[in-house]
DOMAR-582153 format. One record per residue: x, y, z of N, C-alpha, C, CB in turn; residue number from 1. Coordinates in pm, whole numbers. Glycine has a CB too. Layout:
% residues N
X, Y, Z, X, Y, Z, X, Y, Z, X, Y, Z, NUM $
...
END
This chain:
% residues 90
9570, 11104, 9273, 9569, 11249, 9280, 9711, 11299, 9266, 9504, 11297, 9413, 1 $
9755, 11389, 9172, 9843, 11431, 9137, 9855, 11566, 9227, 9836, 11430, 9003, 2 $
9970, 11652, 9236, 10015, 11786, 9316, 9902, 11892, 9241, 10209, 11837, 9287, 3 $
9883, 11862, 9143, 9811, 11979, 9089, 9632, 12001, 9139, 9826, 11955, 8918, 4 $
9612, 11851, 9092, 9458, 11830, 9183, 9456, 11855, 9326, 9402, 11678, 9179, 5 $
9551, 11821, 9370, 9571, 11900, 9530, 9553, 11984, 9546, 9662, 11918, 9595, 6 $
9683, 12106, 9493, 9646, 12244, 9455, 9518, 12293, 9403, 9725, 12280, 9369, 7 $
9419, 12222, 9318, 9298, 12271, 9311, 9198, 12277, 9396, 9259, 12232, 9237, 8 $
9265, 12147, 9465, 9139, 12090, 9554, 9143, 12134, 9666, 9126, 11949, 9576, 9 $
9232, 12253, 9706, 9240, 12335, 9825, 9247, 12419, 9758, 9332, 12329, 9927, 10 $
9266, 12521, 9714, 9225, 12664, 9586, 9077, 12628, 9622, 9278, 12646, 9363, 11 $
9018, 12567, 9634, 8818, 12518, 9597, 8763, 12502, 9734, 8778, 12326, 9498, 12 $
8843, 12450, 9843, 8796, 12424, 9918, 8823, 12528, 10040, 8819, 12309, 9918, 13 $
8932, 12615, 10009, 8962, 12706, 10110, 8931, 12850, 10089, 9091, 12694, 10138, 14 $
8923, 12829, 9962, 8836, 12990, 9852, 8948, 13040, 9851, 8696, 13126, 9919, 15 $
9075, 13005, 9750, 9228, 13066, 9787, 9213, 13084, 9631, 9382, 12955, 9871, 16 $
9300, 13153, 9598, 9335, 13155, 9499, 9423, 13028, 9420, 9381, 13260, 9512, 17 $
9481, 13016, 9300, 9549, 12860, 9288, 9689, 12942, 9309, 9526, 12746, 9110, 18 $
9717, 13042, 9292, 9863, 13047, 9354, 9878, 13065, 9503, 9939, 13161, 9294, 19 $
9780, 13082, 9561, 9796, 13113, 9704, 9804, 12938, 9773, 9644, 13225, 9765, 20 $
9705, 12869, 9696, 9684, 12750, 9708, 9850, 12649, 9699, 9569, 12727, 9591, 21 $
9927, 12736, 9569, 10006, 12652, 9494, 10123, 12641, 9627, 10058, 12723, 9327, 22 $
10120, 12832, 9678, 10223, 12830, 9792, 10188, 12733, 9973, 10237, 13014, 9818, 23 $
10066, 12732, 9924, 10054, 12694, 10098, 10103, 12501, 10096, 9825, 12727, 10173, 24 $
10041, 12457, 9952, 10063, 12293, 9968, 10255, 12305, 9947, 9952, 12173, 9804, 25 $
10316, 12352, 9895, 10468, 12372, 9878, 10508, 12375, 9979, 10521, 12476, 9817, 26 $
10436, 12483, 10089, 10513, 12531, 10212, 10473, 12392, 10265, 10465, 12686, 10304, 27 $
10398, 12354, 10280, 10361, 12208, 10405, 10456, 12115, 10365, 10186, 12113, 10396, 28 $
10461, 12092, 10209, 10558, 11953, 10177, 10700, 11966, 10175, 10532, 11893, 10036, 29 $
10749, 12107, 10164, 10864, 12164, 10208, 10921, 12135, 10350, 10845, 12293, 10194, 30 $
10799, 12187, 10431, 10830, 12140, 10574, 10838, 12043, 10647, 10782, 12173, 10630, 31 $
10750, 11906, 10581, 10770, 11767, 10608, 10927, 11759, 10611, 10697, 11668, 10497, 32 $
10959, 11782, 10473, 11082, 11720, 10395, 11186, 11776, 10504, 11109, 11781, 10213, 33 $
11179, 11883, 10501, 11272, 11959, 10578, 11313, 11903, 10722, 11214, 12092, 10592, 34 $
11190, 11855, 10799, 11153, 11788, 10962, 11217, 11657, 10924, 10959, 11768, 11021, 35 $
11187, 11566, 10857, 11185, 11448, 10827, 11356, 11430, 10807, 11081, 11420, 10703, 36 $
11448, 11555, 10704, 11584, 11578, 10674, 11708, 11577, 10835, 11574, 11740, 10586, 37 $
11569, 11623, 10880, 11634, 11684, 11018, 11654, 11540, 11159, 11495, 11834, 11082, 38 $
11564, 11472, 11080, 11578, 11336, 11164, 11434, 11323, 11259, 11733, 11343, 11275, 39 $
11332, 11419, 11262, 11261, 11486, 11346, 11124, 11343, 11283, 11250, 11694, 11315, 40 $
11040, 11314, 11357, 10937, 11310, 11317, 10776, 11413, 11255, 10939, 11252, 11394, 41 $
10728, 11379, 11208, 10610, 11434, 11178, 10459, 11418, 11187, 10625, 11442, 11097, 42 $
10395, 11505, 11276, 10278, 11398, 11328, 10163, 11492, 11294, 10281, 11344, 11512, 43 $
10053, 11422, 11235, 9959, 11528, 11136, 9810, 11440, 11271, 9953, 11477, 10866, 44 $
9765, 11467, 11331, 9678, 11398, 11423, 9579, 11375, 11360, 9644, 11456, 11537, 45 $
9472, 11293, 11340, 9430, 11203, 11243, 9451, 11178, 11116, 9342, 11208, 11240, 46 $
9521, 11243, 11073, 9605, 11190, 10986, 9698, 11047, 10940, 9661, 11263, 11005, 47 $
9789, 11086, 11032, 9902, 10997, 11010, 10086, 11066, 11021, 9863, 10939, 10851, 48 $
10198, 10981, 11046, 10288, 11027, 11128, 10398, 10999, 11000, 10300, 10949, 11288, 49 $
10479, 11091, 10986, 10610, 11054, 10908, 10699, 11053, 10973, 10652, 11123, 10809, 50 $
10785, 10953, 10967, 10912, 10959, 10979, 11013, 10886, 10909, 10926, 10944, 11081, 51 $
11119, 10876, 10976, 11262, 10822, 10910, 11293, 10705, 10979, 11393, 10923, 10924, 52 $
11286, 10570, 10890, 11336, 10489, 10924, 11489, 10407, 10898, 11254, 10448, 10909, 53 $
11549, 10360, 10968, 11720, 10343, 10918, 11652, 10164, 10833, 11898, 10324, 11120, 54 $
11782, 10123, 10721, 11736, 10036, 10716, 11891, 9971, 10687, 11615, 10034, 10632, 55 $
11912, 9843, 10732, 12038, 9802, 10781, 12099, 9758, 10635, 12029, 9678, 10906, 56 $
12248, 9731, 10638, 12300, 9677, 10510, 12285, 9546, 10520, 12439, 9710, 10476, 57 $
12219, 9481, 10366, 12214, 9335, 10364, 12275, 9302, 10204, 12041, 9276, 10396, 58 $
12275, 9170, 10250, 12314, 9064, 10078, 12246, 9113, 9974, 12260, 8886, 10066, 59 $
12208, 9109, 9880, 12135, 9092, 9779, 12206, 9039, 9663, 12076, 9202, 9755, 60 $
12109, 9023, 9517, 12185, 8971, 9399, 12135, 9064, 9324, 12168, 8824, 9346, 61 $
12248, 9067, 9204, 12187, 9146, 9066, 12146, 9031, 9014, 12290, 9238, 8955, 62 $
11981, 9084, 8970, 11901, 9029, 8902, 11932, 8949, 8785, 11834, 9108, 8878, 63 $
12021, 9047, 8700, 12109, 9022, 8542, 12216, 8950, 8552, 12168, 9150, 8467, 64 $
12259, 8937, 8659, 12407, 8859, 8689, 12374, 8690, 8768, 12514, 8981, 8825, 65 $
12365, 8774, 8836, 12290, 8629, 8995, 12452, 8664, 9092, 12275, 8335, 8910, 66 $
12532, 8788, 9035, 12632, 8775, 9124, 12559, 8825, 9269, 12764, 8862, 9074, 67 $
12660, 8822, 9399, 12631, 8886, 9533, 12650, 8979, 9587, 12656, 8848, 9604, 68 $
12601, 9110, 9612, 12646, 9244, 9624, 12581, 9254, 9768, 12596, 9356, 9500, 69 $
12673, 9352, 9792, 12613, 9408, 9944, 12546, 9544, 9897, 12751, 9442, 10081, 70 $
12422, 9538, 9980, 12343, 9672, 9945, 12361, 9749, 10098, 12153, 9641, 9893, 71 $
12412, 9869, 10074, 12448, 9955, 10188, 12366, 10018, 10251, 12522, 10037, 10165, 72 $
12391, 10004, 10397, 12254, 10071, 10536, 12215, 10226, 10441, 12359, 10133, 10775, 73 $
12084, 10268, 10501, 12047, 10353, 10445, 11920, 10418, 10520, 12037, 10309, 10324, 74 $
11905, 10578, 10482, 11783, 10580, 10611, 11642, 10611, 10452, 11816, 10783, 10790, 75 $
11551, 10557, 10521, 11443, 10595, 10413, 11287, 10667, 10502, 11400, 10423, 10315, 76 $
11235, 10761, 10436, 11108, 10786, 10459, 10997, 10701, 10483, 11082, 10842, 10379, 77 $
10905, 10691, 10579, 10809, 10616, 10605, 10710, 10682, 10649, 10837, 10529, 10675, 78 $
10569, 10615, 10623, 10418, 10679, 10647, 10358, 10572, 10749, 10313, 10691, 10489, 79 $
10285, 10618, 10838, 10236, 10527, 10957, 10026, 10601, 10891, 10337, 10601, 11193, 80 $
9997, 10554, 10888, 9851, 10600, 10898, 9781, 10586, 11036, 9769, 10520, 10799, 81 $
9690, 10700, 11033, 9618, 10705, 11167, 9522, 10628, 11187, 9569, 10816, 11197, 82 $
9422, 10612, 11302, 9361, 10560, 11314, 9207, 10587, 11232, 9386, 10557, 11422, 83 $
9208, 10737, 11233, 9084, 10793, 11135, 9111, 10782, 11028, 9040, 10924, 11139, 84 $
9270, 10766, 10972, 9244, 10778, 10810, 9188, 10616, 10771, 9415, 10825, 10710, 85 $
9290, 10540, 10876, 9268, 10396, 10908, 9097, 10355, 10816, 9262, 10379, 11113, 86 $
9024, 10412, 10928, 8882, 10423, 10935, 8810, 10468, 10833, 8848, 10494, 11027, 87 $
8853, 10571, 10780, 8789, 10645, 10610, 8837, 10572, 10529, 8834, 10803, 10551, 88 $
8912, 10499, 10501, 8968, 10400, 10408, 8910, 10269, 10374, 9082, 10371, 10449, 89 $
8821, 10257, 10464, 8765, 10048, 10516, 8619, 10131, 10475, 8788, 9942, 10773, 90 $
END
Protein backbone atom coordinates (compact mmCIF):
# COMPACT_ATOMS: atom_id res chain seq x y z
CA UNK A 1 0.00 0.00 0.00
CA UNK A 2 1.37 3.10 -1.19
CA UNK A 3 0.53 6.95 0.60
CA UNK A 4 -1.94 7.43 -1.99
CA UNK A 5 -4.09 4.17 -1.38
CA UNK A 6 -4.00 5.30 2.16
CA UNK A 7 -5.25 8.57 1.33
CA UNK A 8 -8.06 6.84 -0.51
CA UNK A 9 -8.61 4.39 1.81
CA UNK A 10 -9.52 6.91 4.49
CA UNK A 11 -11.22 9.58 1.94
CA UNK A 12 -13.71 6.06 1.65
CA UNK A 13 -13.75 5.09 4.85
CA UNK A 14 -14.24 8.29 6.81
CA UNK A 15 -16.56 9.97 3.97
CA UNK A 16 -13.73 12.85 3.73
CA UNK A 17 -13.02 14.27 0.95
CA UNK A 18 -9.33 13.12 -0.75
CA UNK A 19 -7.93 16.43 0.18
CA UNK A 20 -9.27 16.50 3.54
CA UNK A 21 -8.13 12.88 3.63
CA UNK A 22 -4.69 13.96 1.93
CA UNK A 23 -4.30 16.59 5.05
CA UNK A 24 -5.28 14.43 7.95
CA UNK A 25 -2.77 11.22 6.87
CA UNK A 26 0.19 14.21 6.41
CA UNK A 27 -0.75 15.68 9.69
CA UNK A 28 -0.39 12.11 11.59
CA UNK A 29 2.94 11.20 9.68
CA UNK A 30 4.19 14.68 10.24
CA UNK A 31 3.60 14.19 13.84
CA UNK A 32 5.19 10.78 14.30
CA UNK A 33 8.26 12.23 12.56
CA UNK A 34 8.22 15.23 14.48
CA UNK A 35 7.76 13.05 18.23
CA UNK A 36 10.12 10.47 17.10
CA UNK A 37 12.81 13.85 15.98
CA UNK A 38 12.19 14.93 19.40
CA UNK A 39 13.54 11.71 20.95
CA UNK A 40 9.88 11.09 22.32
CA UNK A 41 8.28 7.80 21.75
CA UNK A 42 5.09 6.99 19.93
CA UNK A 43 2.41 4.76 21.05
CA UNK A 44 -0.69 4.06 18.72
CA UNK A 45 -2.58 1.31 21.31
CA UNK A 46 -3.27 -1.66 19.34
CA UNK A 47 -1.46 -0.70 17.00
CA UNK A 48 2.02 -0.60 17.67
CA UNK A 49 4.85 1.82 19.27
CA UNK A 50 7.59 3.94 17.44
CA UNK A 51 10.49 4.86 18.54
CA UNK A 52 14.20 5.75 18.33
CA UNK A 53 16.68 3.43 18.72
CA UNK A 54 20.64 4.43 19.16
CA UNK A 55 22.77 2.05 17.33
CA UNK A 56 26.47 1.84 18.44
CA UNK A 57 29.64 2.38 16.12
CA UNK A 58 31.07 -0.89 14.74
CA UNK A 59 33.78 -2.47 12.15
CA UNK A 60 32.53 -3.18 8.96
CA UNK A 61 34.09 -3.80 5.31
CA UNK A 62 33.52 -2.27 1.92
CA UNK A 63 32.06 -4.82 0.02
CA UNK A 64 34.23 -3.61 -3.31
CA UNK A 65 37.40 -3.27 -1.42
CA UNK A 66 37.39 -5.91 1.59
CA UNK A 67 39.17 -2.79 3.20
CA UNK A 68 38.03 -1.99 7.20
CA UNK A 69 36.01 1.01 7.94
CA UNK A 70 34.42 2.09 10.99
CA UNK A 71 30.72 2.72 10.57
CA UNK A 72 29.66 5.58 12.95
CA UNK A 73 26.99 5.34 16.13
CA UNK A 74 23.82 6.50 14.85
CA UNK A 75 20.19 6.81 16.08
CA UNK A 76 17.57 5.04 13.72
CA UNK A 77 13.71 4.69 13.69
CA UNK A 78 12.06 1.56 14.88
CA UNK A 79 8.47 -0.17 14.81
CA UNK A 80 7.48 -2.53 17.76
CA UNK A 81 4.01 -4.12 16.70
CA UNK A 82 1.18 -4.65 19.04
CA UNK A 83 -0.27 -7.35 20.28
CA UNK A 84 -3.62 -6.97 18.07
CA UNK A 85 -1.84 -6.10 15.04
CA UNK A 86 0.41 -9.12 16.23
CA UNK A 87 -2.92 -11.11 16.04
CA UNK A 88 -4.53 -9.73 12.60
CA UNK A 89 -1.44 -10.68 10.92
CA UNK A 90 -1.22 -14.75 11.94
Amino acid sequence: MTKKDLIALVAKKANLTNRAARDSVSATLTGVRDSLKRGEKVVITGFGTFSVRKRAERLGRNPKTGERITIVARKAPCFTPGKTLKKAVR
